[in-house]
LONUBA-974032 format. One record per residue (C-alpha): x, y, z; residue in one letter; residue number from 1. Coordinates in pm, whole numbers, always signed. Example, Ala and Ser with C-alpha at 12.3 -4.5 7.8 and 13.67 -1.06 7.14 Angstrom:
<atoms>
[atom [+1230, -450, +780], A, 1]
[atom [+1367, -106, +714], S, 2]
</atoms>
This chain:
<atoms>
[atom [+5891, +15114, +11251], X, 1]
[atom [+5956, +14862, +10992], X, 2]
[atom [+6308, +14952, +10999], X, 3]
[atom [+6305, +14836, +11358], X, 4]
[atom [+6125, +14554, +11313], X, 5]
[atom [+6377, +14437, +11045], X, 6]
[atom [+6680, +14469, +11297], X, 7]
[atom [+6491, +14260, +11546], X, 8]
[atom [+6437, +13988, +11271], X, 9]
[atom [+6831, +13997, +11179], X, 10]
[atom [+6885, +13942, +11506], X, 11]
[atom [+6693, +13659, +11572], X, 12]
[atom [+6803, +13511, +11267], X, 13]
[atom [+7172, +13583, +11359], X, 14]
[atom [+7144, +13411, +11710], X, 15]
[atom [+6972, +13086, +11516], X, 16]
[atom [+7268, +13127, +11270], X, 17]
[atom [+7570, +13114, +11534], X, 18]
[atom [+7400, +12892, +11741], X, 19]
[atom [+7400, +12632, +11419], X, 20]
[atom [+7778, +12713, +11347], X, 21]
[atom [+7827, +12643, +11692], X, 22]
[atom [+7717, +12302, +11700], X, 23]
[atom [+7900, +12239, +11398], X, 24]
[atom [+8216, +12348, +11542], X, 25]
[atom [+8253, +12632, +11262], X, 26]
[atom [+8392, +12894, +11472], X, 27]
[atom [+8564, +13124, +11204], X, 28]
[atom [+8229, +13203, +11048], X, 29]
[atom [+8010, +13206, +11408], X, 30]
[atom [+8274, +13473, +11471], X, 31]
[atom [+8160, +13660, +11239], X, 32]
[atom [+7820, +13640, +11277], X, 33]
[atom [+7884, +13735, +11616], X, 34]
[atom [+8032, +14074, +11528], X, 35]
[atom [+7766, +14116, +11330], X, 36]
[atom [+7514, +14042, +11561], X, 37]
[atom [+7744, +14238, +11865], X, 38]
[atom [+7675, +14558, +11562], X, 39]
[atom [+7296, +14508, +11539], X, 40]
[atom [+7290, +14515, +11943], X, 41]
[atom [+7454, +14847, +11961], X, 42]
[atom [+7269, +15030, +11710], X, 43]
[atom [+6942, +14929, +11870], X, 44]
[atom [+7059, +15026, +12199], X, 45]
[atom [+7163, +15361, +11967], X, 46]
[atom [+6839, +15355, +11814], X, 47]
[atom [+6650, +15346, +12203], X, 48]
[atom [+6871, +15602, +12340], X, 49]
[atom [+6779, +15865, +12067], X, 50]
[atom [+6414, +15800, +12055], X, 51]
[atom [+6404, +15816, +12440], X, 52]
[atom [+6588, +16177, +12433], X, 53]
[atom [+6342, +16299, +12188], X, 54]
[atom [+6057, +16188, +12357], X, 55]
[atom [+6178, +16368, +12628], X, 56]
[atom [+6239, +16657, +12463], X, 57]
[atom [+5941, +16640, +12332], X, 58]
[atom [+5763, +16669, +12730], X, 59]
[atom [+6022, +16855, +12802], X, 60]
[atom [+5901, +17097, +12613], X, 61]
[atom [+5532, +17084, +12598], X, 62]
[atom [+5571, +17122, +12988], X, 63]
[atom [+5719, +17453, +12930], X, 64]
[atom [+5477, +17565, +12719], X, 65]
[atom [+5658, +17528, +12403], X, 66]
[atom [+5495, +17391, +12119], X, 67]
[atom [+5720, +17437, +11835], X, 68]
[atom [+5940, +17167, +11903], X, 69]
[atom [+5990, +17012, +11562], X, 70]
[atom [+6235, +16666, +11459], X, 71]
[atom [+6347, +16614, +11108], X, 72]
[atom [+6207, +16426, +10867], X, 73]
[atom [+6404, +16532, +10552], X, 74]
[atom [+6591, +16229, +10521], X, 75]
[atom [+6297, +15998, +10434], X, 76]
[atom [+6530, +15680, +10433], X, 77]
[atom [+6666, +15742, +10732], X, 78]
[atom [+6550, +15487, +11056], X, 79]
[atom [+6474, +15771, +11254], X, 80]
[atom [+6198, +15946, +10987], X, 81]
[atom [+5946, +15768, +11134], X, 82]
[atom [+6008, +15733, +11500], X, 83]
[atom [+6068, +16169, +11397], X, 84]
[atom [+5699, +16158, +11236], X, 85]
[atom [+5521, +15986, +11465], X, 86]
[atom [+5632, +16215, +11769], X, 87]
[atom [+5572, +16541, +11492], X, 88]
[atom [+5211, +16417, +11480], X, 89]
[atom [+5179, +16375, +11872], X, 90]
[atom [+5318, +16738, +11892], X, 91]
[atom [+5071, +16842, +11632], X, 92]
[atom [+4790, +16715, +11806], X, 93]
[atom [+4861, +16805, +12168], X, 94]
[atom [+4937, +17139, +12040], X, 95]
[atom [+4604, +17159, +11952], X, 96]
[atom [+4444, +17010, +12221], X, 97]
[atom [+4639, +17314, +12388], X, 98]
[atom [+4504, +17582, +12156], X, 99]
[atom [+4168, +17448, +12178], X, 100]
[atom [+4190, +17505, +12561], X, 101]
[atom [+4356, +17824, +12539], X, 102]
[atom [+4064, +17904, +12290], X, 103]
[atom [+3763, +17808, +12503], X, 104]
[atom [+3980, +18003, +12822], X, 105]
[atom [+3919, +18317, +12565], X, 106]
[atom [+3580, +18243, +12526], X, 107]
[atom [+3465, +18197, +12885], X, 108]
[atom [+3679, +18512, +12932], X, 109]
[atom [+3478, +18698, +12638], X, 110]
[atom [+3136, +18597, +12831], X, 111]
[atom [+3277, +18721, +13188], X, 112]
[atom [+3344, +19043, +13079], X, 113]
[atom [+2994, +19091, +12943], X, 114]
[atom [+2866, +18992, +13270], X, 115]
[atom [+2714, +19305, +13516], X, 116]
[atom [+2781, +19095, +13798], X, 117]
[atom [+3190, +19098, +13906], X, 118]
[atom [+3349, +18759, +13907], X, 119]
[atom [+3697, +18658, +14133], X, 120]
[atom [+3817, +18340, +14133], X, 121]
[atom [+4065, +18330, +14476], X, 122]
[atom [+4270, +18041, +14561], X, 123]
[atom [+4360, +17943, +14986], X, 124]
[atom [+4664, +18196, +14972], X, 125]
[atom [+4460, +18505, +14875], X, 126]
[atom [+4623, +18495, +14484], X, 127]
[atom [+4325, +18609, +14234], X, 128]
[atom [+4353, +18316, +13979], X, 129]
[atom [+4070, +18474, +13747], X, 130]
[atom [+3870, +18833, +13743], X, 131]
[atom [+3688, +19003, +13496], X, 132]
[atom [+3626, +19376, +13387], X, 133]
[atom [+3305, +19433, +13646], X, 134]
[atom [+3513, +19323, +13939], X, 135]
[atom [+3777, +19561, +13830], X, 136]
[atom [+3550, +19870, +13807], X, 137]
[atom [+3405, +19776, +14092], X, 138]
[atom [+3695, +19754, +14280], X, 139]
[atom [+3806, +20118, +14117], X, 140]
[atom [+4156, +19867, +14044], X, 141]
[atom [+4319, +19846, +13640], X, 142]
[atom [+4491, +19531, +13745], X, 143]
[atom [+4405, +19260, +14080], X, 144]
[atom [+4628, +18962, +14145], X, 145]
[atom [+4611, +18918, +14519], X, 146]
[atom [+4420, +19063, +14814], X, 147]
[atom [+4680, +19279, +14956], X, 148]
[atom [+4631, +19532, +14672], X, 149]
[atom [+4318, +19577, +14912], X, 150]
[atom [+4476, +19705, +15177], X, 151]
[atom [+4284, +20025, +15175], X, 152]
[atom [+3925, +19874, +15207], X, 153]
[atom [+4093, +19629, +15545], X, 154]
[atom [+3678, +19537, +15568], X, 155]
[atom [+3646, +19430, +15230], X, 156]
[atom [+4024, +19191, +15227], X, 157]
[atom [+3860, +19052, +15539], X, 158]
[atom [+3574, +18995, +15442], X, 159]
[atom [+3730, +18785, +15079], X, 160]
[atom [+3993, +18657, +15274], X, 161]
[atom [+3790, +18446, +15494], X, 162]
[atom [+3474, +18367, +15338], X, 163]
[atom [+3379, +18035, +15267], X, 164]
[atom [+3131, +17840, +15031], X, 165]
[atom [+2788, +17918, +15059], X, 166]
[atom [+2853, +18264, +15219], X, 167]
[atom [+2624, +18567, +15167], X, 168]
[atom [+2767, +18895, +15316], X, 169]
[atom [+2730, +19308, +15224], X, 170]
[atom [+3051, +19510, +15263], X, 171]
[atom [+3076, +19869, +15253], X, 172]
[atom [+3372, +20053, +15098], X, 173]
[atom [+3446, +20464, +14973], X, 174]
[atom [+3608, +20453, +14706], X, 175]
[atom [+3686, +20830, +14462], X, 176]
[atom [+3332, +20778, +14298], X, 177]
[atom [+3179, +20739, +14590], X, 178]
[atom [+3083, +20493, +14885], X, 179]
[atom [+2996, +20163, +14721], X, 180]
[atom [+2788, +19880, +14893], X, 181]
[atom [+2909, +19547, +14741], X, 182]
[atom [+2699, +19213, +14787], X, 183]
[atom [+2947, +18916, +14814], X, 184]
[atom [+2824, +18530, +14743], X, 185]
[atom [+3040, +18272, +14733], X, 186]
[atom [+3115, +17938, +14606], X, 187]
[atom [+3387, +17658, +14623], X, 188]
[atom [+3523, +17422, +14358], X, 189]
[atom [+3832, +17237, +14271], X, 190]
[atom [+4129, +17300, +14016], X, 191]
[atom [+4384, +17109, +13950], X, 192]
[atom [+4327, +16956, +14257], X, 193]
[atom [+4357, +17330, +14440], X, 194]
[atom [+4042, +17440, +14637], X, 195]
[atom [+3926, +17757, +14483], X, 196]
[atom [+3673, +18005, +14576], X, 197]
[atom [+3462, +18209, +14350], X, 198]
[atom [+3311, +18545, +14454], X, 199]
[atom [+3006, +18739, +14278], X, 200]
[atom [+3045, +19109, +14307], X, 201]
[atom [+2719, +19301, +14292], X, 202]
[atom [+2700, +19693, +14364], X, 203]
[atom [+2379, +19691, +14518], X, 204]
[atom [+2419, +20093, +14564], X, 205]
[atom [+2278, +20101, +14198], X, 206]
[atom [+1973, +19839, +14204], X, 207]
[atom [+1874, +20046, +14543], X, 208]
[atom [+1896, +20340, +14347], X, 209]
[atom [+1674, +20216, +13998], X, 210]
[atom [+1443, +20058, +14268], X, 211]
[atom [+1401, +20439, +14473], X, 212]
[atom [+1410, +20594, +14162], X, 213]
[atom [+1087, +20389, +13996], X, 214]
[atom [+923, +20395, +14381], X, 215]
[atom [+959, +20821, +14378], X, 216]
[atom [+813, +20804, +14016], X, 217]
[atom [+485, +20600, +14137], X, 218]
[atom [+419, +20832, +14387], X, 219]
[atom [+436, +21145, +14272], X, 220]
[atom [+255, +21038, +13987], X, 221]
[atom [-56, +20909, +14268], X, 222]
[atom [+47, +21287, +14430], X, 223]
[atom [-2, +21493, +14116], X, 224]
[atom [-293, +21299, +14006], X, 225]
[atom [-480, +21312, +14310], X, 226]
[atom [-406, +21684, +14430], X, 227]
[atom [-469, +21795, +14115], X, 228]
[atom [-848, +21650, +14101], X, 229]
[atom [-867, +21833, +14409], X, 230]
[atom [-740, +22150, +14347], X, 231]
[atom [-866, +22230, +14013], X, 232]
[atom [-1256, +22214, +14124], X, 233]
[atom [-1142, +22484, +14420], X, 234]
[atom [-983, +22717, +14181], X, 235]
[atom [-1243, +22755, +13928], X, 236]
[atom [-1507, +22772, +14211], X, 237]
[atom [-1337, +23058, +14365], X, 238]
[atom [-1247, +23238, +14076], X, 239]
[atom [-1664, +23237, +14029], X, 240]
[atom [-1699, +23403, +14320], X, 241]
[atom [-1519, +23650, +14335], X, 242]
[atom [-1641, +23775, +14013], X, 243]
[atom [-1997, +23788, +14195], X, 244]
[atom [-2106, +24124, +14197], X, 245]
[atom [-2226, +24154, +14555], X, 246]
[atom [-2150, +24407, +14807], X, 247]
[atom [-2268, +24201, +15137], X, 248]
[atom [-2030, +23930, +15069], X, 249]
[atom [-1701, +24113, +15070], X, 250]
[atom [-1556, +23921, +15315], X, 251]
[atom [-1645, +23597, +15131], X, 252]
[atom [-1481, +23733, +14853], X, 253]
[atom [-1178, +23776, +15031], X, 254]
[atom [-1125, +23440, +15199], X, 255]
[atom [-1219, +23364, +14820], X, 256]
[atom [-947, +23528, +14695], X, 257]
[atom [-725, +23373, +14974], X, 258]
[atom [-825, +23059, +14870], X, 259]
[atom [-777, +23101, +14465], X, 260]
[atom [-426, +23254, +14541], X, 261]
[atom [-345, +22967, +14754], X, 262]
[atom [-459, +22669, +14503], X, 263]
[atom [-308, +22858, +14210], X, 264]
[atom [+20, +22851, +14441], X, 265]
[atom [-16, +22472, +14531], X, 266]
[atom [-109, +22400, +14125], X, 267]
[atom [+218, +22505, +14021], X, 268]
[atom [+407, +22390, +14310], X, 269]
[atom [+227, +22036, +14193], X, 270]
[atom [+274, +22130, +13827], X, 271]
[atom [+639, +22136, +13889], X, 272]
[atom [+707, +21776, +14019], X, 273]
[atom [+568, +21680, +13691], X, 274]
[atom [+861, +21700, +13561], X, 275]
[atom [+979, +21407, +13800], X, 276]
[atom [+710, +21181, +13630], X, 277]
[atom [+787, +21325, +13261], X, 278]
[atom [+1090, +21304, +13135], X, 279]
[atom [+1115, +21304, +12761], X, 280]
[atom [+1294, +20959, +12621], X, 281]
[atom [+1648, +21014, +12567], X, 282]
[atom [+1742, +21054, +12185], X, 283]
[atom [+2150, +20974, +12211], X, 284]
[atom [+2375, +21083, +11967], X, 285]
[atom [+2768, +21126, +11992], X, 286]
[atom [+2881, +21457, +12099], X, 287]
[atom [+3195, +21660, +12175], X, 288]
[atom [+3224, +21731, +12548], X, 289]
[atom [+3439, +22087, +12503], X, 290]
[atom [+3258, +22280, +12308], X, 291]
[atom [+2947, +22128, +12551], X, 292]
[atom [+3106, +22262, +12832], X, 293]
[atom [+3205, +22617, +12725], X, 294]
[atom [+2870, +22658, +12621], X, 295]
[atom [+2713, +22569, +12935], X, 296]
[atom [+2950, +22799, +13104], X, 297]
[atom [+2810, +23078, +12879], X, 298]
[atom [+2430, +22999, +12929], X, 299]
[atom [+2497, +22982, +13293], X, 300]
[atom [+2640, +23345, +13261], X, 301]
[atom [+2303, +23442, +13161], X, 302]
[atom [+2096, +23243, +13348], X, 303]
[atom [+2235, +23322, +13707], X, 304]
[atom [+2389, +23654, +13837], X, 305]
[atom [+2734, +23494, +13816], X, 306]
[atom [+2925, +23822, +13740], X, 307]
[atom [+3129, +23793, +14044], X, 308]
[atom [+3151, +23388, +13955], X, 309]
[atom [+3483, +23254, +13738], X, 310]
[atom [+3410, +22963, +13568], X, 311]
[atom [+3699, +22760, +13364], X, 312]
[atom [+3669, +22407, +13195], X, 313]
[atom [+4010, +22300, +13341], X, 314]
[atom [+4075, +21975, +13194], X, 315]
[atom [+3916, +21849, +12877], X, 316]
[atom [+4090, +21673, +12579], X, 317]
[atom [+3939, +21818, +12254], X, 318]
[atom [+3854, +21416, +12087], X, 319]
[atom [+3685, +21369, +12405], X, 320]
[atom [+3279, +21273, +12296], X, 321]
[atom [+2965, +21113, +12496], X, 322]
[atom [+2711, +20898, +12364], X, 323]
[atom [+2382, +21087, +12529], X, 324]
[atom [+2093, +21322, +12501], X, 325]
[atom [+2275, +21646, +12520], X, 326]
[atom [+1968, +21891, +12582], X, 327]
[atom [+1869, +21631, +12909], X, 328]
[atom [+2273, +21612, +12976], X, 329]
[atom [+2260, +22026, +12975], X, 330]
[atom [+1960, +22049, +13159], X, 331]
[atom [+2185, +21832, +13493], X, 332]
[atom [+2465, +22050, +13367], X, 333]
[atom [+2309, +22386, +13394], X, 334]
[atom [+2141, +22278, +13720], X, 335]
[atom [+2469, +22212, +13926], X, 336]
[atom [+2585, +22530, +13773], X, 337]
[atom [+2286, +22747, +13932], X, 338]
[atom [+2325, +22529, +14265], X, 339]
[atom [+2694, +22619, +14281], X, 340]
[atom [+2628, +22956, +14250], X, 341]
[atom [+2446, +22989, +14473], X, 342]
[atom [+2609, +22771, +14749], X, 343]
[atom [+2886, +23008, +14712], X, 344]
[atom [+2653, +23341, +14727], X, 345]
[atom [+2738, +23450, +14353], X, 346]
[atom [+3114, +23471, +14455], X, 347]
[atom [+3353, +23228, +14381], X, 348]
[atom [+3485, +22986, +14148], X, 349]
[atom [+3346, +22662, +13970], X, 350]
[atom [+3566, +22422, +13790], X, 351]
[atom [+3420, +22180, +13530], X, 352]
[atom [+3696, +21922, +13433], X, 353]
[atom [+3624, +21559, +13183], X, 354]
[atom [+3809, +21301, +13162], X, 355]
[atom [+3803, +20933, +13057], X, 356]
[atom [+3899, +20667, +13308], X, 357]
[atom [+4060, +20345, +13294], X, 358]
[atom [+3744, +20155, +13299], X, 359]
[atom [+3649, +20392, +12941], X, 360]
[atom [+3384, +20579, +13128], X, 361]
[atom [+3363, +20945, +13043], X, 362]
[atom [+3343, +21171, +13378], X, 363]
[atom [+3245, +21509, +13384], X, 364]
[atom [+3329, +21668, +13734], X, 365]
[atom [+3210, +22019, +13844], X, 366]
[atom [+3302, +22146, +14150], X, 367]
[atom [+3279, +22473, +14387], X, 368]
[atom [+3459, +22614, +14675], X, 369]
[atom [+3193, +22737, +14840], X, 370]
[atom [+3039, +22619, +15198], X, 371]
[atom [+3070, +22223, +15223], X, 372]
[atom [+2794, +21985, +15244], X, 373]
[atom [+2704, +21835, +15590], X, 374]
[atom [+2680, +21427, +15545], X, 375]
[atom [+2343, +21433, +15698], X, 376]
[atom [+2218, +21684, +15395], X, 377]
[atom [+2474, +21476, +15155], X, 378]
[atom [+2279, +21150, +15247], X, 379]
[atom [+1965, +21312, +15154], X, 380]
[atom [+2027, +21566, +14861], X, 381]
[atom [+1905, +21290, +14579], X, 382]
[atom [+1579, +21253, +14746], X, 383]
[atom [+1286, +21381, +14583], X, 384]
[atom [+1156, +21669, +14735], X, 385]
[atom [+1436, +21745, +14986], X, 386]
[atom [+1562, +22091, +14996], X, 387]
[atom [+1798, +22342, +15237], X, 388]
[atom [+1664, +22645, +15035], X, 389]
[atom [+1346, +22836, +15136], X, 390]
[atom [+1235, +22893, +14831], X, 391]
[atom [+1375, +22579, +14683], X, 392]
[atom [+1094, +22267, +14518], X, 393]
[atom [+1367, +21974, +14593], X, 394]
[atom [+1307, +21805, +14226], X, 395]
[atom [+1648, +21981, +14080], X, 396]
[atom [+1907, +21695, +14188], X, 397]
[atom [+1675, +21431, +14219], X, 398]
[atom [+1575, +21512, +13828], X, 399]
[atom [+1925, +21527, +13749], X, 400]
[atom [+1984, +21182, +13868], X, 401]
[atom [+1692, +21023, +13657], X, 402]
[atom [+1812, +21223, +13420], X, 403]
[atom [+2158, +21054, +13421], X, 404]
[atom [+1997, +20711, +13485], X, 405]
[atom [+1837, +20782, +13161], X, 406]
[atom [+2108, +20801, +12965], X, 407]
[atom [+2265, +20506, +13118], X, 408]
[atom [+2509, +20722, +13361], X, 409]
[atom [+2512, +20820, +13722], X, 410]
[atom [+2538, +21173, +13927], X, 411]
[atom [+2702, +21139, +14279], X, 412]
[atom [+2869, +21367, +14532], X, 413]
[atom [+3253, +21255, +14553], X, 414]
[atom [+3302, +21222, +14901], X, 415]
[atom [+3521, +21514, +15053], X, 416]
[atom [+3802, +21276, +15182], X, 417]
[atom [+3920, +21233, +14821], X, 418]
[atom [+3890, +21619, +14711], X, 419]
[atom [+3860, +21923, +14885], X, 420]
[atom [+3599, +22143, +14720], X, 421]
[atom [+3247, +21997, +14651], X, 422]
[atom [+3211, +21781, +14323], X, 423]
[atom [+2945, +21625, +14151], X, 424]
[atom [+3052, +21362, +13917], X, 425]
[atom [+2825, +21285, +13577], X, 426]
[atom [+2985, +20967, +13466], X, 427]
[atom [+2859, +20822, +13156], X, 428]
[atom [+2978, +20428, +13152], X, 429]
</atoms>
């Protein structure tokens, strides 16, 4: 800088100079001067041109993104060091004003990922400006950068597609896990001047099922505690009686006896939906899912009359591990074994395959080729109590699930349009 000032001094001073050799008529010397001063002229006009191409460079740059851009300084006398430093230090600090940004984009990002709720940030042409990892598993998508990549749920594109601020709407989809029921709210704001729309994902399907789960809990424990006040009187009043050594009341005795059998029945049938109400607390630990599985396959042997049964773990890595209660995760595990043998009548063949997907959930499917599952019974077969066996309480699944839900995992029947044999799925997120 004070190397330009300096030229526009000699300048000055030069233009006084000639303009006094002028007057005086000394023209051999104001010639000079003028060449001098013609000189000065041209290597400001120099010294503008270069400093205007650097500075855009400089933008030029920057608006591309690259903030490297660097001028030399190295030849401190030079004219240019300083016009060079000062647009080095400008760099410097818009670069970062630009990591700073970047920074507090990572941040924000950090924080949406460790958000339940799935966040998509859609701008008027359908292009997803922003997501994070909820939305994605969701979705059932690894990557999502515009709502075509919905084609196959045409109710849920719709439904993103042309929502507006302020909306509230529920959209069903069936996706390989399952059918999903996704609450949508929506928002507006401005970027960059662009209107934007933000979307809150929220799988209601699991809320409804924490919420049925806690409601089935409540009332069997009102069931057990009240039928059990009642029956236990009955029983030890009967069993009195018939030990009443009397011959004239024989037939007393025997509706007696009627009666004892009967409340003994209806105390264990009561005495077994305890277990709905008592599950022990989960103690997780890490485990290997192999050698888990080819034991359960073994104990199942046992347990069931599976000798005309095969049973194969299909698909397993050996590093594969789960972070759970294994004795609760073998108790689901042995129960969709004994219902699968039996679906198929003790012939047949169950699969068991585990996997980890691309949302790092651990899935353990097991599957049978026996009879398939009517949708009416399918919509149904969680419920407490609800059974298609004669002899069958209706606690096994419905255990199973708060088993899972436990342990931080869900059990679900994968719909038959995306497999053909029937599968239940133990993921464990």
């Amino acid at each position: 800088m004070k190397g330009f000032l300096l030229r526009i001094a000699v300048v000055v001073v030069l233009c006084a100079v000639i303009g006094g050799l002028c007057l005086s008529r000394d023209w051999i010397v104001a010639s000079f001067c003028g060449i001098g001063l013609i000189f000065l002229i041209v290597e400001l006009c120099s010294y503008y041109k270069r400093s205007d191409r650097k500075i855009k460079l400089l933008l030029s740059a920057l608006e591309n993104g690259d903030s490297s851009v660097r001028f030399s300084t190295r030849r401190l006398h030079s004219v240019n060091s300083e016009v060079n430093t000062m647009l080095n230090s400008i760099a410097q600090i818009l670069n970062e004003v630009r990591t700073d940004a970047a920074r507090r984009d990572k941040y924000y990002e950090v924080i949406l990922d460790f958000v339940d709720t799935g966040i998509i940030v859609l701008n008027s042409a359908g292009a997803v400006y922003q997501k994070n990892r909820a939305a994605l598993q969701m979705l059932g998508l690894e990557v999502f950068t515009h709502l075509r990549q919905l084609k196959g749920h045409p109710e849920l594109m719709e439904a993103l597609a042309q929502c507006g601020s302020g909306d509230k709407l529920q959209v069903d989809m069936t996706l390989p896990r399952g059918k999903v029921t996704l609450s949508l709210r929506v928002s507006g704001m401005m970027l960059r001047g662009e209107p934007m729309r933000i979307v809150a994902l929220s799988d209601i399907n699991r809320a409804l099922d924490e919420r049925e789960i806690t409601t089935w809990m409540k009332l069997t424990r009102v069931m057990t505690h009240e039928i059990m006040n009642s029956l236990t009187p009955i029983t030890s009043l009967s069993e009195t009686l018939m030990t009443m050594p009397d011959d004239n009341i024989d037939e007393i005795r025997q509706g007696m006896s009627t009666i004892y059998a009967t409340s003994r029945d209806l105390i264990g049938f009561v005495a077994s939906y305890r277990k709905l109400t008592h599950i022990p607390t989960p103690c997780p630990r890490l485990f290997n899912v192999k050698p888990f599985l080819e034991r359960m396959i073994e104990l199942a042997r046992y347990q069931v009359e599976a000798s005309n049964v095969r049973m194969t773990v299909t698909e397993c890595a050996d590093d594969l591990i789960v972070y759970a209660d294994e004795n609760l995760v073998a108790q689901v595990v042995t129960n969709l074994l004994k219902n699968a043998v039996e679906a198929m009548n003790h012939k047949g063949e169950v699969t068991m395959k585990a996997y980890s997907d691309s949302n790092e959930s651990v899935n353990i499917e097991i599957a049978n080729d026996g009879p398939r599952i009517d949708d009416e019974v399918a919509q149904q077969i969680f419920v407490p109590f609800f059974t298609t066996k004669p002899s069958g309480s209706g606690i096994g699944l419905s255990l199973s699930k708060q088993i899972m839900h436990l342990n931080g995992g869900t059990l679900t029947l994968r719909p038959y349009s995306s497999c053909s044999n029937t599968t239940f799925v133990l993921t464990f997120s």
